[in-house]
C-alpha positions as CSV (number, residue, x, y, z in Angstrom):
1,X,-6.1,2.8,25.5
2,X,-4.2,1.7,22.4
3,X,-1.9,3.7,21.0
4,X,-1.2,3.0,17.2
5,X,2.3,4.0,15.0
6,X,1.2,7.3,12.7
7,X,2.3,7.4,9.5
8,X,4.6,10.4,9.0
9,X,4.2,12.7,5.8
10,X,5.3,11.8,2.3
11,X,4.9,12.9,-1.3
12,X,5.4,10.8,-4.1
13,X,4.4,10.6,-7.8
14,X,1.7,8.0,-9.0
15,X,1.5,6.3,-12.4
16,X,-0.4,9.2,-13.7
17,X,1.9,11.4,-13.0
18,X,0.4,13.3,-10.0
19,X,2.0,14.0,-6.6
20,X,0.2,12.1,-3.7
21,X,0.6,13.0,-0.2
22,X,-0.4,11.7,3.1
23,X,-3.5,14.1,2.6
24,X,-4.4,12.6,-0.5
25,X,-5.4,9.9,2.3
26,X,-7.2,11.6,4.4
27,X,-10.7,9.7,5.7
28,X,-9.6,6.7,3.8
29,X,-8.4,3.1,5.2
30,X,-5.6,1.8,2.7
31,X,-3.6,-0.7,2.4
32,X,0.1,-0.3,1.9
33,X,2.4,-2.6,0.2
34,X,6.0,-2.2,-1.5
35,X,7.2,-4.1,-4.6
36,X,8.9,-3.2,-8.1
37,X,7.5,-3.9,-11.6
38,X,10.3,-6.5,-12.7
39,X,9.8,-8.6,-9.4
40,X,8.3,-11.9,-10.2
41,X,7.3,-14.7,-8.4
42,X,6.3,-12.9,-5.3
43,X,5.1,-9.8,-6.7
44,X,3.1,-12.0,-8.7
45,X,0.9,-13.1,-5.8
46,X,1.2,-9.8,-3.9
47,X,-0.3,-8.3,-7.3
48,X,-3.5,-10.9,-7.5
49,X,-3.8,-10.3,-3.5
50,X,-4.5,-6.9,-3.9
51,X,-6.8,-7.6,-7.3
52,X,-8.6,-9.7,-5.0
53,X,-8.9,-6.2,-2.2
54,X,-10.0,-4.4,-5.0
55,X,-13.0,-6.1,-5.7
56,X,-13.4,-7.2,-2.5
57,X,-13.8,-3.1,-1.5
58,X,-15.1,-1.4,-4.7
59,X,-18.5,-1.0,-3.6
60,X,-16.7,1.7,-1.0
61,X,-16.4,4.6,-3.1
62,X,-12.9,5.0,-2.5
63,X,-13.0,4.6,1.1
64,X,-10.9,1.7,1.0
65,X,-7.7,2.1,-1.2
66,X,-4.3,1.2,-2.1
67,X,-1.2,2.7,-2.1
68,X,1.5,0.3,-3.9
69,X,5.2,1.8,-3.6
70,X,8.3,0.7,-5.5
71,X,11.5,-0.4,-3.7
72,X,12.8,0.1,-7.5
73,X,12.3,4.1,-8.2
74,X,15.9,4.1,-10.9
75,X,13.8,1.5,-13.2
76,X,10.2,1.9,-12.3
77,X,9.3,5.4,-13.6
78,X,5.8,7.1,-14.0
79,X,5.4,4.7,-17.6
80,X,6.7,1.7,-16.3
81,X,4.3,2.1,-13.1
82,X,1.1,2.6,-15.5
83,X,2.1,0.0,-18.0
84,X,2.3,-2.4,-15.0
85,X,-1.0,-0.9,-13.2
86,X,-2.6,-1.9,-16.6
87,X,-1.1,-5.5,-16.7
88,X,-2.7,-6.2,-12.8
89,X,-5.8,-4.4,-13.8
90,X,-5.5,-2.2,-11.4
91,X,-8.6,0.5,-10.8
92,X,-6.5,3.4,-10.5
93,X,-9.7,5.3,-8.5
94,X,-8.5,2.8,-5.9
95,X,-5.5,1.9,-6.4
96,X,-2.1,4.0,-7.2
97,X,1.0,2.5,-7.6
98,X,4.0,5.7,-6.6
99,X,7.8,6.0,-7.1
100,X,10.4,9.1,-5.6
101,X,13.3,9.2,-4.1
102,X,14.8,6.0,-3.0
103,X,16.2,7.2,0.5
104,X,12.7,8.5,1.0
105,X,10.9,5.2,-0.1
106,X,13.1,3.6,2.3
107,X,12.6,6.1,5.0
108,X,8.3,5.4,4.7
109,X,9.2,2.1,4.4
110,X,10.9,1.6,7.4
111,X,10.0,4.5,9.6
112,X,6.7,5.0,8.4
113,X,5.4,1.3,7.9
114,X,7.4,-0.4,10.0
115,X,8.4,-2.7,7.2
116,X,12.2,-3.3,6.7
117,X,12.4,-3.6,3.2
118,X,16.6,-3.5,3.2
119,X,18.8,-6.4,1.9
120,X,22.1,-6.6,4.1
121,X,23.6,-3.9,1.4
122,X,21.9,-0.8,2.9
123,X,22.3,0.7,-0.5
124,X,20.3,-2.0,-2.2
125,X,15.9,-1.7,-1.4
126,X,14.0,-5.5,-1.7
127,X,10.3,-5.8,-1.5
128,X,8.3,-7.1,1.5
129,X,5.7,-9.2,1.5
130,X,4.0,-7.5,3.9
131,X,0.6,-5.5,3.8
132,X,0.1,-2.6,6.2
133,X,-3.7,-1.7,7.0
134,X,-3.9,2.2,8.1
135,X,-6.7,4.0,9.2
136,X,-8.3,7.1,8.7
137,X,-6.5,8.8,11.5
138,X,-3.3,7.5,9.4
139,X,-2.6,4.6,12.1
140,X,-1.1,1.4,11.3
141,X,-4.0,-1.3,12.3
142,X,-2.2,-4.3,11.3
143,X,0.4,-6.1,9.0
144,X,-0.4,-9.0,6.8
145,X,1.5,-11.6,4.7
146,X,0.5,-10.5,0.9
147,X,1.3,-13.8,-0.7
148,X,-0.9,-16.1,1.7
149,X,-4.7,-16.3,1.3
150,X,-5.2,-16.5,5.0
151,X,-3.2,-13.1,5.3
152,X,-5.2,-11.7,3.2
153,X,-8.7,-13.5,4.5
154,X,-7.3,-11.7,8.1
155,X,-6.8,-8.2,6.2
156,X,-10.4,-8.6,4.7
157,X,-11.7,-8.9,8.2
158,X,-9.7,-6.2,9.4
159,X,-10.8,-3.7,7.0
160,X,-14.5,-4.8,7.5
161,X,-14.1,-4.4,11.3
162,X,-12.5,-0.8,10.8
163,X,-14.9,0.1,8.4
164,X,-18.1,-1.2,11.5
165,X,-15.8,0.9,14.0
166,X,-16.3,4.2,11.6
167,X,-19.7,3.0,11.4
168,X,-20.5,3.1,15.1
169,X,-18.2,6.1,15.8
170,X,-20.8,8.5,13.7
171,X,-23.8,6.7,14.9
């Protein structure tokens, strides 16, 4: 009888270069996080976190991926976002990092993943240190602290309960 926050549609570009939509997540779990490529300390951790999802969930195939947006889209352009997926090592099969329009980053941000990612300035976008877990069906499942292990252990087990509820759905 739950009912869970949808994520509404959006289109951004990816490091590559390529527009991604909500569709391009369709029948995938992913993780959603929001930084910018000059952040430091934080982004730092955030950055090994998700490292640390990506090998956690390679052996998925792609159903479990990553969706990395920029709160920076004036300095972290299509290059800067695949010279910085490079430095993390990021598999980019599994994980995308995407920039656009900042009112419409914000608008995801906010709207979509219930994350307020605003400074007091409303013109000026931070980061969060949050993770958001959505499911297939595009709802949000939960929302995690990206810098702390145990955040991240919780996400793990979140993801690997979604992934046994899919499991016994088609069964």
């Amino acid at each position: 009888d739950t009912i869970y926050h949808t994520i509404p549609s959006f289109k951004f570009i990816n490091q590559e270069g390529d527009t991604l939509t909500e569709k391009s997540y369709d029948d995938k779990i992913y993780i959603a996080s929001f930084f910018y490529t000059n952040c430091s300390k934080s982004c730092e951790r955030m950055a090994a976190q998700m490292l640390r999802l990506q090998e956690k969930f390679e052996y998925t195939k792609g159903l479990v991926q990553m969706l990395s947006h920029t709160t920076d889209p004036e300095n972290d352009s299509v290059a800067a976002l695949n010279t910085y997926a490079k430095m993390v090592h990021a598999n980019t099969k599994m994980w995308n990092f995407v920039t656009g329009d900042k009112q419409q980053l914000y608008n995801i941000a906010r709207d979509g993943y219930l994350i307020n990612t605003l400074e007091n300035n409303p013109s000026k976008i931070t980061h969060s240190e949050l993770f958001v877990l959505v499911d297939k069906e595009k709802h949000i499942r939960g929302i995690y602290n990206g810098t702390q292990i145990q955040g991240v252990n919780d996400l793990i087990d979140g993801i690997k309960a979604l992934m046994a509820e899919y499991v016994i759905k088609e069964t």
